[in-house]
FIKOLZA-1660 file (N, C-alpha, C; in steps of 0.1 Angstrom, whole numbers, plus 5000, padded with zeros to 4 digits):
% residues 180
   i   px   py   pz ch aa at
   1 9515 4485 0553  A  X  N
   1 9513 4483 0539  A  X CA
   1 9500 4476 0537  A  X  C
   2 9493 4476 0524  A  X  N
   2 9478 4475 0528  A  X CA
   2 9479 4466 0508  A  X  C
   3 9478 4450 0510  A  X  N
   3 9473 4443 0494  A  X CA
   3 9461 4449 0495  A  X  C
   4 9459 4447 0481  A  X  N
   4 9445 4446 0476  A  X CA
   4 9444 4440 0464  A  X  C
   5 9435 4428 0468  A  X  N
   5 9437 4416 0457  A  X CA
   5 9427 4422 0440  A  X  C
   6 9431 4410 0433  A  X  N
   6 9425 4411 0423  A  X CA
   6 9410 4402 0419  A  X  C
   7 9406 4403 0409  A  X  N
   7 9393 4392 0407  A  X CA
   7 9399 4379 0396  A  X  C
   8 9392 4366 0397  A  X  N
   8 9386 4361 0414  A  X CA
   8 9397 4357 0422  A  X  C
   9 9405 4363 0425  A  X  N
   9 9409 4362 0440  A  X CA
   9 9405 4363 0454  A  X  C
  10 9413 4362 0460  A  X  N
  10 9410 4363 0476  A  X CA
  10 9422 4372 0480  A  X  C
  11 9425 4375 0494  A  X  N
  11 9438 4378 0500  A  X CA
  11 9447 4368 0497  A  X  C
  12 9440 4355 0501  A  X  N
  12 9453 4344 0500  A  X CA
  12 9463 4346 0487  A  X  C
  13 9462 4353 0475  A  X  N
  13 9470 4354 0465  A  X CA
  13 9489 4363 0468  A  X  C
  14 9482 4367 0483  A  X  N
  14 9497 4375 0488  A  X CA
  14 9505 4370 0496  A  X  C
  15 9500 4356 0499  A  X  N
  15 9508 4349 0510  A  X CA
  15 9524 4346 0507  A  X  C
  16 9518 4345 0495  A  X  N
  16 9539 4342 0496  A  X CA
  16 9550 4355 0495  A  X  C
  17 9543 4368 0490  A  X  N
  17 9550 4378 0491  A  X CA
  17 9556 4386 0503  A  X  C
  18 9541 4381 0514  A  X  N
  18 9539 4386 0527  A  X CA
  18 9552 4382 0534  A  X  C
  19 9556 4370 0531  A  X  N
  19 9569 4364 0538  A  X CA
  19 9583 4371 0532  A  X  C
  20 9578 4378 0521  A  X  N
  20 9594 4384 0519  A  X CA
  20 9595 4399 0521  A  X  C
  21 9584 4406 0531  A  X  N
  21 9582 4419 0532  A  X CA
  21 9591 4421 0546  A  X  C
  22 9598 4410 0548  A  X  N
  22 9604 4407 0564  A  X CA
  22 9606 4422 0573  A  X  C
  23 9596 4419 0581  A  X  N
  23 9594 4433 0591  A  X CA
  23 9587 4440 0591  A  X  C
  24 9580 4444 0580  A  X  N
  24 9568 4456 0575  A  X CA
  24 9557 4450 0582  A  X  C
  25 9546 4461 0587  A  X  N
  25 9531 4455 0589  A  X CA
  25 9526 4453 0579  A  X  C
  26 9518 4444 0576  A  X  N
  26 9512 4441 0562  A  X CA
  26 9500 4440 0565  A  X  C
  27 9493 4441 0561  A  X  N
  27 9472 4443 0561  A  X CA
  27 9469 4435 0545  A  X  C
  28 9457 4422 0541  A  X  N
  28 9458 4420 0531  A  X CA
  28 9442 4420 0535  A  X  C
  29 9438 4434 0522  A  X  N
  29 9422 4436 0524  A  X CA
  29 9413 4424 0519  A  X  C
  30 9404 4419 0521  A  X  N
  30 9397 4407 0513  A  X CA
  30 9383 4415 0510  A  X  C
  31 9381 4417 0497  A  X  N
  31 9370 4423 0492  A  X CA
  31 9359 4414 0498  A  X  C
  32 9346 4423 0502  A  X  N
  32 9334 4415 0499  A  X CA
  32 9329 4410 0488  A  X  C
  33 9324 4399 0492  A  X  N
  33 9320 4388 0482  A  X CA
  33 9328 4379 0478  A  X  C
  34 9346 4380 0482  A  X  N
  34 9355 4370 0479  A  X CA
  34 9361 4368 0487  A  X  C
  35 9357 4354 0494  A  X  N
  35 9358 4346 0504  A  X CA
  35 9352 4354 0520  A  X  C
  36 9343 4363 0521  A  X  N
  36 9342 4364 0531  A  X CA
  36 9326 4376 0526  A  X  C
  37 9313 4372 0534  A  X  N
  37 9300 4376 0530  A  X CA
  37 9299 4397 0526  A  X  C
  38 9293 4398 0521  A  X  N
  38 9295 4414 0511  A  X CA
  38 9286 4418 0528  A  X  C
  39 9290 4431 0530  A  X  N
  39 9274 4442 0541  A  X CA
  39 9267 4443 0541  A  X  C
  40 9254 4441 0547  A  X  N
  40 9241 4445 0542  A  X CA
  40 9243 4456 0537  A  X  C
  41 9235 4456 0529  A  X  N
  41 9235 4468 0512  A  X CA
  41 9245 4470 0504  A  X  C
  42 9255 4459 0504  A  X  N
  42 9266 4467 0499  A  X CA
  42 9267 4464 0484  A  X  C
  43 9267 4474 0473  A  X  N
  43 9265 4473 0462  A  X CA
  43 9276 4467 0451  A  X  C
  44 9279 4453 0446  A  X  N
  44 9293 4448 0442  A  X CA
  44 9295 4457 0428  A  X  C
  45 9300 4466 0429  A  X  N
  45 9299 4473 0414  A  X CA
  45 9315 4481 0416  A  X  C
  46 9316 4485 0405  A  X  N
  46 9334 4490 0404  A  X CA
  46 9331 4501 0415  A  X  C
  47 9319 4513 0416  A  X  N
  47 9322 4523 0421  A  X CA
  47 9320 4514 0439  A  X  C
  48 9312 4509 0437  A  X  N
  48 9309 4502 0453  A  X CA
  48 9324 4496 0461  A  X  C
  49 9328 4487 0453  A  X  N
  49 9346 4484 0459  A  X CA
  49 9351 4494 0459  A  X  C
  50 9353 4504 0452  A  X  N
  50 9363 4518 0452  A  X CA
  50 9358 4523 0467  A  X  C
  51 9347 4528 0470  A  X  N
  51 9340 4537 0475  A  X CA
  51 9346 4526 0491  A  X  C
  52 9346 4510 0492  A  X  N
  52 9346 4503 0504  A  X CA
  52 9365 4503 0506  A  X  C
  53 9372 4505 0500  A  X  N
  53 9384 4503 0496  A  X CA
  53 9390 4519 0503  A  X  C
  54 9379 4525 0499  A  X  N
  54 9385 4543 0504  A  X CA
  54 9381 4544 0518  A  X  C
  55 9370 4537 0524  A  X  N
  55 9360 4540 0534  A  X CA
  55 9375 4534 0548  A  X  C
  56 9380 4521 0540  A  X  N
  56 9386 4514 0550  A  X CA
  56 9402 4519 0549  A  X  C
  57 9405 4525 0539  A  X  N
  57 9420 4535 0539  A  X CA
  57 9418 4548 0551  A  X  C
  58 9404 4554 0551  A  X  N
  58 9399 4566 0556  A  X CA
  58 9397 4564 0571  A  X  C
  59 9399 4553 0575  A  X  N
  59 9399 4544 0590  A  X CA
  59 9409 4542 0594  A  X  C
  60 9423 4544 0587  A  X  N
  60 9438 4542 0592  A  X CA
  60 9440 4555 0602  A  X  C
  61 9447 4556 0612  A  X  N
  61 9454 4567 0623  A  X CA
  61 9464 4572 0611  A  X  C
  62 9470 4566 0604  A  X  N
  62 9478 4574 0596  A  X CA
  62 9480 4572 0580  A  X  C
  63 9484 4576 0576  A  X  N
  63 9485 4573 0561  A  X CA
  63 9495 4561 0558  A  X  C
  64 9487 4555 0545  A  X  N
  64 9493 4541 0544  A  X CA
  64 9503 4536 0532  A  X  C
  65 9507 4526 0530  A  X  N
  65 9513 4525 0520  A  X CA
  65 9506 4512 0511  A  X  C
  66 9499 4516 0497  A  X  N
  66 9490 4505 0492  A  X CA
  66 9494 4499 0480  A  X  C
  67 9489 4484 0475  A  X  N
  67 9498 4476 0464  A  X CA
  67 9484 4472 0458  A  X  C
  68 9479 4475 0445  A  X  N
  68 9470 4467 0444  A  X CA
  68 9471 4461 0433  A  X  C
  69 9466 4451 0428  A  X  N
  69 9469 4440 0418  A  X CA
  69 9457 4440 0404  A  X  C
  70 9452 4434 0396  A  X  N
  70 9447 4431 0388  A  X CA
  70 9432 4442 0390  A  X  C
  71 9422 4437 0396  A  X  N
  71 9408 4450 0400  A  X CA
  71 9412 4458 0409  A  X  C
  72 9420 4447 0421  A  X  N
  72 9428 4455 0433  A  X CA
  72 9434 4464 0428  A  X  C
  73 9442 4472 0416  A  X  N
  73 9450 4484 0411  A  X CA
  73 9436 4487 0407  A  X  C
  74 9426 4487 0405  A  X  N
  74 9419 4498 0396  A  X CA
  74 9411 4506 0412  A  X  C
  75 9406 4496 0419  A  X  N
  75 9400 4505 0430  A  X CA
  75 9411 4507 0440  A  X  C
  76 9427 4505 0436  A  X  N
  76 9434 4513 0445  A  X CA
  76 9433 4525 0442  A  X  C
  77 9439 4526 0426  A  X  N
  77 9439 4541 0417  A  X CA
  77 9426 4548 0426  A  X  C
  78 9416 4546 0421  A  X  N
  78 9401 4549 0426  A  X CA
  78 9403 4557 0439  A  X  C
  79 9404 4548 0450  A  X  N
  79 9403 4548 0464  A  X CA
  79 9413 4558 0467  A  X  C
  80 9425 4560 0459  A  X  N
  80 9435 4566 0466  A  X CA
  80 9431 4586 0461  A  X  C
  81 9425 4584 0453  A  X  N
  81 9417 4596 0446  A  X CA
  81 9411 4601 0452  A  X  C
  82 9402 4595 0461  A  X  N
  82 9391 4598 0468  A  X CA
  82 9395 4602 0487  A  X  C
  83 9407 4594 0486  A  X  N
  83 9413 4601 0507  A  X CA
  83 9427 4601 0502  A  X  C
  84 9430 4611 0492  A  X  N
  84 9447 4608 0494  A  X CA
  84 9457 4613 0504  A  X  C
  85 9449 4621 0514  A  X  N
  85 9453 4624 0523  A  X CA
  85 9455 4608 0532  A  X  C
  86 9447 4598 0533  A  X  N
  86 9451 4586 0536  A  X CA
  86 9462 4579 0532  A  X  C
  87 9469 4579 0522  A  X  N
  87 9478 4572 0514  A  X CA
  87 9493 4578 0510  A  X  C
  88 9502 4569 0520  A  X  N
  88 9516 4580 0516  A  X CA
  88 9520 4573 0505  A  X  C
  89 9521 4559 0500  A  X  N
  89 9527 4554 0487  A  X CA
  89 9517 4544 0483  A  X  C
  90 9518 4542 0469  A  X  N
  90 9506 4536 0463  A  X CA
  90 9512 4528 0449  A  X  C
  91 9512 4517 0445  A  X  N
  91 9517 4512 0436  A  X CA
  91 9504 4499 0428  A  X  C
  92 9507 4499 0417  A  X  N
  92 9493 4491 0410  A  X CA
  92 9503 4483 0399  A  X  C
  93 9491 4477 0396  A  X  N
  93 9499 4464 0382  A  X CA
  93 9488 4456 0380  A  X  C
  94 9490 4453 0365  A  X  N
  94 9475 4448 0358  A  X CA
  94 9467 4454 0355  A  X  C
  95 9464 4463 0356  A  X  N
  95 9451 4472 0353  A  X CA
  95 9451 4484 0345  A  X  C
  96 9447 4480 0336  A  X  N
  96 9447 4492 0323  A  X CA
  96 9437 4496 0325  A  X  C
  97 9437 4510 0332  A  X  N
  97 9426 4526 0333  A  X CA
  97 9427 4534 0314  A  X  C
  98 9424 4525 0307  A  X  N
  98 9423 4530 0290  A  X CA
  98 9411 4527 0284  A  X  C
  99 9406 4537 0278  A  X  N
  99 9394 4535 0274  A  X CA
  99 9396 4526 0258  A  X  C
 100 9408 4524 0258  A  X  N
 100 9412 4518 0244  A  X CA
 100 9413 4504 0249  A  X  C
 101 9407 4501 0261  A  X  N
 101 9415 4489 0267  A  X CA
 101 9404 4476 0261  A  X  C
 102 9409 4465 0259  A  X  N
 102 9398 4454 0253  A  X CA
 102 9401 4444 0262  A  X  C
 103 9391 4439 0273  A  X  N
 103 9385 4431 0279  A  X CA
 103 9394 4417 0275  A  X  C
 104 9400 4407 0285  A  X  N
 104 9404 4398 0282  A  X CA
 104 9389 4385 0278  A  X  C
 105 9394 4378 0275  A  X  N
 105 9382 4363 0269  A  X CA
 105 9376 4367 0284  A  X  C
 106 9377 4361 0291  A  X  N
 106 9368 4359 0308  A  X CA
 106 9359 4370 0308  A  X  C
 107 9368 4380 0312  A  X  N
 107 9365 4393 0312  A  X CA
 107 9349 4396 0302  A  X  C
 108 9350 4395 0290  A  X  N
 108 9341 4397 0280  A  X CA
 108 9328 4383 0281  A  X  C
 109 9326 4378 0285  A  X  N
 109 9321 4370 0285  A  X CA
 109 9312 4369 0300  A  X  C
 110 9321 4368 0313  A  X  N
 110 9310 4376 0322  A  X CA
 110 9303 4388 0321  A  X  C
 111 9310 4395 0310  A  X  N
 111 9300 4413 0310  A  X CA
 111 9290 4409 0307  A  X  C
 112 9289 4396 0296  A  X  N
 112 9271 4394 0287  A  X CA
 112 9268 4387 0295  A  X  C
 113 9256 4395 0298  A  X  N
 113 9241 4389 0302  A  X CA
 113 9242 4371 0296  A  X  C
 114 9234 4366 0305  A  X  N
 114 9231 4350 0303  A  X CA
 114 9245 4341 0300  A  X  C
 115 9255 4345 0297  A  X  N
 115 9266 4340 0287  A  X CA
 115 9270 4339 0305  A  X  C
 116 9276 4349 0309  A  X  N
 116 9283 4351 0320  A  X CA
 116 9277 4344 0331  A  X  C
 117 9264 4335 0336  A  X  N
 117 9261 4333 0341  A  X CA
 117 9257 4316 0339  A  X  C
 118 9261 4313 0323  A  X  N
 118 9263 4298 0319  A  X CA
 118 9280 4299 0324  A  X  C
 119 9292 4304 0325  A  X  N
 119 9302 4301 0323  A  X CA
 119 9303 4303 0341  A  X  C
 120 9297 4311 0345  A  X  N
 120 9298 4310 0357  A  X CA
 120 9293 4293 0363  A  X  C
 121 9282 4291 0361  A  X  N
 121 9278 4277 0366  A  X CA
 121 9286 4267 0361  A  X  C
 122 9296 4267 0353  A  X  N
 122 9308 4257 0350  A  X CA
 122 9316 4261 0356  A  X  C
 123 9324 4270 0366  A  X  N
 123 9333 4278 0373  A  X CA
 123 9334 4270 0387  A  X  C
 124 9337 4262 0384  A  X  N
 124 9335 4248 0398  A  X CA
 124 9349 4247 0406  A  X  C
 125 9353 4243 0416  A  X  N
 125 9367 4243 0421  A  X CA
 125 9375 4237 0411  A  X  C
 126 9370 4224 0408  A  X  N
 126 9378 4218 0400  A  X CA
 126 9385 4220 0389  A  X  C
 127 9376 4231 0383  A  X  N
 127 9377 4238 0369  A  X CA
 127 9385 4245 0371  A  X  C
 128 9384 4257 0382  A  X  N
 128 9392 4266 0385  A  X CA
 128 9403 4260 0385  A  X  C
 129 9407 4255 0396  A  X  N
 129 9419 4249 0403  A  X CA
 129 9427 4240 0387  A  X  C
 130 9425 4236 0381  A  X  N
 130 9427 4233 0365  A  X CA
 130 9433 4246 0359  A  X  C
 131 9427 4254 0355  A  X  N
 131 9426 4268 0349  A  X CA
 131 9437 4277 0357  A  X  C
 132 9437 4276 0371  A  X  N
 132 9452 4281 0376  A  X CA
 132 9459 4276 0374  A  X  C
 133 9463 4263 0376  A  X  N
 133 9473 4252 0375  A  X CA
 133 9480 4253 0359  A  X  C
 134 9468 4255 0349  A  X  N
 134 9477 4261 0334  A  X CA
 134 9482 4273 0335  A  X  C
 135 9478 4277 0339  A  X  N
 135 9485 4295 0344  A  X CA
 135 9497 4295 0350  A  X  C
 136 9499 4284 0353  A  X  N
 136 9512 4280 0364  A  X CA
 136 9513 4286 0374  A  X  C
 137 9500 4288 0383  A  X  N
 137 9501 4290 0400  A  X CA
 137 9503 4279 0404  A  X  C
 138 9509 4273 0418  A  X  N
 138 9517 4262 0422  A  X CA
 138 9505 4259 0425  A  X  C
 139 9503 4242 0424  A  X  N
 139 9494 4237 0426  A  X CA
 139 9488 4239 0444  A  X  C
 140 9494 4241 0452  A  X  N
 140 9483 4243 0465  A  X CA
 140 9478 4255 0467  A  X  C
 141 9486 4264 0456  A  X  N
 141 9478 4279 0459  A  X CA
 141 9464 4279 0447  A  X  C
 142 9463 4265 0440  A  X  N
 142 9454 4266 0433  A  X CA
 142 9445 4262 0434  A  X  C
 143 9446 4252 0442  A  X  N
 143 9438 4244 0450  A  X CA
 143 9430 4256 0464  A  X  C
 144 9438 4261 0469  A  X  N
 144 9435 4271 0478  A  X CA
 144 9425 4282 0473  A  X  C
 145 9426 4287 0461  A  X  N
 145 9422 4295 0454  A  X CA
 145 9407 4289 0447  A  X  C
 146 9406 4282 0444  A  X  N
 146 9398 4271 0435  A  X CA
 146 9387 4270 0449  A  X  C
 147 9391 4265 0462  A  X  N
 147 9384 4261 0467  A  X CA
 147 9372 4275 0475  A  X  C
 148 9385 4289 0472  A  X  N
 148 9376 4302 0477  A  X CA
 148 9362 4306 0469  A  X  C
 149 9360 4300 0456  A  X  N
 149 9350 4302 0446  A  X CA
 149 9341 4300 0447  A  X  C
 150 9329 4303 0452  A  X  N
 150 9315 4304 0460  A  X CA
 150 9305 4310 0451  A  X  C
 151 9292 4310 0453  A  X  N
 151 9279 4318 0445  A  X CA
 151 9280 4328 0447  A  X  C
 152 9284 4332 0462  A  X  N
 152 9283 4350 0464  A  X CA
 152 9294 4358 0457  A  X  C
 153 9309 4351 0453  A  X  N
 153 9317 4356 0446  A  X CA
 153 9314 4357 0435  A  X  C
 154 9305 4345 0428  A  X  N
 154 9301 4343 0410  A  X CA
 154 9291 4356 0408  A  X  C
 155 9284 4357 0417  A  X  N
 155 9276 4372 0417  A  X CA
 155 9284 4379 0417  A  X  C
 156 9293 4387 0427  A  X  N
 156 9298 4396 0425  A  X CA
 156 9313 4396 0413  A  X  C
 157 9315 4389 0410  A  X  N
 157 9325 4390 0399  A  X CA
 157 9316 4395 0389  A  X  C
 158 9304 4388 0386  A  X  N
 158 9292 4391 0372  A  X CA
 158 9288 4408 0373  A  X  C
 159 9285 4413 0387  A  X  N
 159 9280 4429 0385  A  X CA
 159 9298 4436 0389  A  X  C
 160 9306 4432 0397  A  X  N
 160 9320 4439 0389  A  X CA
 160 9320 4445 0377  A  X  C
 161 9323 4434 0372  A  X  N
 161 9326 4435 0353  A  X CA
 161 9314 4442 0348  A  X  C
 162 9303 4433 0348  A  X  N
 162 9293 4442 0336  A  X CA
 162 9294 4455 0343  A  X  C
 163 9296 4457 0356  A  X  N
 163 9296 4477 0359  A  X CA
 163 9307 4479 0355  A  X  C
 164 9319 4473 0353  A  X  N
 164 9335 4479 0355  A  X CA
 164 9333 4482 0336  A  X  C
 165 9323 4479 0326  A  X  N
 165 9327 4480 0314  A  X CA
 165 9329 4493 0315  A  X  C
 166 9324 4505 0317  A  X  N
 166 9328 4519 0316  A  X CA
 166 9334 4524 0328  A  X  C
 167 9346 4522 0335  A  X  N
 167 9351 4520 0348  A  X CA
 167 9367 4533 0339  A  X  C
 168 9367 4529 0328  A  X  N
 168 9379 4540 0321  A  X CA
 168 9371 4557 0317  A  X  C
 169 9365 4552 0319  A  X  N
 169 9356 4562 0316  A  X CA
 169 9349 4571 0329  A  X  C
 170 9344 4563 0332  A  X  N
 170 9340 4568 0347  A  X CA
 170 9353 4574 0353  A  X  C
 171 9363 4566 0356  A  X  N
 171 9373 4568 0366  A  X CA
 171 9385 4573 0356  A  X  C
 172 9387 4569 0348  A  X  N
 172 9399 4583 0340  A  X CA
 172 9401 4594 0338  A  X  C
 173 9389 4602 0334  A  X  N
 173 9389 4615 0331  A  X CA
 173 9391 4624 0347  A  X  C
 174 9388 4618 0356  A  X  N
 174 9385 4621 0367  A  X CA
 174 9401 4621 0373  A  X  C
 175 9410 4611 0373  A  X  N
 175 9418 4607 0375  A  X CA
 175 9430 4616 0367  A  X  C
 176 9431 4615 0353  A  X  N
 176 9434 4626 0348  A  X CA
 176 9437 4644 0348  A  X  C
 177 9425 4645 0354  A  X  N
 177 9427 4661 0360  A  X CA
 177 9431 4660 0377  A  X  C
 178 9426 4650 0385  A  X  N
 178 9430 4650 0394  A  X CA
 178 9441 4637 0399  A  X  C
 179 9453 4644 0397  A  X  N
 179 9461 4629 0397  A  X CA
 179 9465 4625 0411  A  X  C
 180 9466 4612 0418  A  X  N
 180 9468 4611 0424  A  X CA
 180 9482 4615 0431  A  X  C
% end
C-alpha cells in the first residue's frame, strides 16, 4: 500500500494510521520539497508531482494499492491515469477534481503573486504548529508537522497552487474520458 500525503504536509501525517494497517506493507511517499530536498530539475508544479508520483508507481515489480489525501488524491487520481497498469486499488479524499471548485482562504491567497509570498514569510513553526493545534491535530503531531516547514517547501507549496489553479481543467477532461 503506497500514502501519499497532502500539502503542507510531510509523510509523517500517516503515522498513526500506519499502526492500524496491522500486517500490510505500507510505503508513505514524501513529496519533493516537503521535508526532504526536490531533484535536480525537478519542476514543483501539479503536472511535475503527478508525473514524479507515476514515475515512482511505474518502478513497483507489481501493481500497488494507493491512498492519497488532500494534493496527495489529486496526483494520485493523475498518476494512476497515467501507469494504471501500475495500480490494482486506488482510493482518494479531499480533493475536488471540479472546475466549479473554489479555492479554500490558504489556498487562494498563495495563488497571488506577492500576497502568497508575504503569508508565506509569516508561515513560521510556531504559527503553523498554532494553526494545526486549532484544527485539532494533537499537539505533537503539530509540533512535528510545524517543525517540517522549511523555504524549499514555502516555494514549492507557492508554484503547486499557482500551477494547480487550472489542475480541473487540465486533469478532468482527461480523466473523464479516460477513467481510471
Amino acid at each position: 500500500m503506497v500514502l501519499v500525503h497532502g500539502v503542507p504536509d510531510t509523510d509523517h501525517v500517516w503515522h498513526r494510521l500506519i499502526s492500524q494497517l496491522g500486517g500490510h506493507d505500507v510505503v508513505t511517499l514524501r513529496l519533493p520539497g516537503f521535508g526532504t530536498a526536490p531533484p535536480s530539475g525537478f519542476d514543483p508544479t501539479h503536472d511535475g508531482y503527478a508525473r514524479w508520483v507515476a514515475e515512482w508507481l511505474a518502478a513497483q515489480p507489481a501493481p500497488v494499492d494507493v491512498v492519497g489525501h488532500d494534493w496527495g488524491a489529486l496526483l494520485v487520481l493523475r498518476a494512476c491515469s497515467l501507469v494504471p497498469d501500475r495500480v490494482r486499488t486506488w482510493a482518494v479524499g479531499a480533493a475536488p477534481l471540479d472546475t466549479e471548485y473554489v479555492w479554500h482562504q490558504a489556498a487562494q491567497l498563495w495563488q497571488t503573486p506577492e500576497v502568497g509570498e508575504q503569508v508565506m514569510a509569516k508561515m513560521t513553526p510556531a504559527a503553523m504548529e498554532k494553526v494545526l493545534a486549532t484544527a485539532q491535530v494533537p499537539v505533537d503531531d503539530a509540533r512535528i508537522a510545524a517543525s517540517r516547514v522549511d523555504d524549499t517547501m514555502k516555494r514549492c507549496i507557492l508554484r503547486l497552487y499557482r500551477s494547480g489553479t487550472i489542475v480541473a481543467a487540465d486533469w478532468g477532461a482527461y480523466l473523464k474520458h479516460h477513467p481510471v
